[in-house]
C-alpha angles and dihedrals in degrees: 000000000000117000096241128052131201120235095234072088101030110027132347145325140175136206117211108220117209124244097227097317101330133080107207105235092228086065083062106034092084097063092037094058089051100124099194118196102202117091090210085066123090127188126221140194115170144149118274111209117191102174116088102210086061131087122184084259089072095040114086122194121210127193108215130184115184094001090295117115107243094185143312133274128226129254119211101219096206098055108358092243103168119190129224150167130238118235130191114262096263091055096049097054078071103047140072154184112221112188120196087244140076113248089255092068105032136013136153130265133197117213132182108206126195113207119196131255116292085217145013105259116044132172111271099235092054089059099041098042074077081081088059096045108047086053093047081057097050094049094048083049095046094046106178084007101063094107090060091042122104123265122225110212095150139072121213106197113193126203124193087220131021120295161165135247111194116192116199095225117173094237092055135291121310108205119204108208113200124228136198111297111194091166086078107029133320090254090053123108122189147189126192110201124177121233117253125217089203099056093045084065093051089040099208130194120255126212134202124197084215132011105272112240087222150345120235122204102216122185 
């Protein structure tokens, strides 16, 4: 299983349906403007085909202002990453994105990603900024709706064998010890921990017995 897994698994994610053939950019500029905190956290913007006869080599992406195309915008043909900037709002009411297929057939998706540790041992506060991130997320996603959306204040960390999380608190340490976790696959262990206000203060350092296989923002 791949080290990093995408939320569509593990938080959120949201696919940006065309208008004819065009995405208004201000559909887009929200989640273009989310600023995470976390370096466990990677943004991506990419081309959705749901047509099965296409690849990213047959999709074209055009920027338009006005209705006039300004210029086109690579598609990775591996993965169909696209890049974009952000604009302010009233930038992005006069800007699109027009795409050489009906909505039907292509459209364009926004994904957060959390990577794993690089190492065993990270500082508590670039874990844990995953709790502000994922809700910054949510609320960009809920719009109008943000005050009725979920709120993450939890981490599930999940092992592919049984481990330990050591937190260096000041006190002493608080060990976090996995259990058996079914709800993924039969070989996974995990651990859920709150996030504490107070620690982020401190700002610890965690350490992991092994690497997790992914974290997890729980509400």
């Amino acid at each position: 299983m791949p080290r990093a897994f995408f939320l569509t698994l593990l938080m959120l994610q949201t696919v940006l349906q065309a208008e004819g053939r065009d995405i208004s950019y201000s559909k887009m500029n929200p989640f273009l403007n989310v600023e995470t905190q976390s370096p466990l956290v990677q943004n991506k913007l990419s081309v959705e085909i749901t047509d099965a006869s296409l690849s990213f080599e047959d999709v074209k992406v055009w920027l338009v202002r006005d209705d006039e195309i300004i210029n086109a915008i690579p598609v990775d043909p591996e993965d169909g990453r696209i890049q974009l900037l952000s604009m302010t709002e009233q930038q992005a009411r006069r800007y699109a994105l027009r795409i050489n297929h009906p909505e039907e057939a292509v459209n364009i998706n926004f994904e957060l990603k959390v990577v794993s540790p690089p190492s065993t041992s990270m500082n508590y506060r670039d874990i844990f900024y995953l709790v502000d991130d994922a809700n910054l997320f949510i609320n960009t996603m809920a719009g109008a709706m943000a005050f009725f959306a979920p709120k993450v204040d939890t981490l599930k960390f999940h092992f592919t064998e049984p481990a330990t999380v050591t937190i260096s608190a000041e006190a002493g340490p608080l060990d976090f010890e996995t259990a058996p976790d079914p709800s993924i696959n039969e070989e996974f262990h995990s651990v859920s921990i709150k996030r504490s206000q107070n620690l982020m203060k401190v700002n610890p350092t965690v350490t992991f017995t092994v690497i997790p296989e992914a974290i997890e923002p729980l509400d």
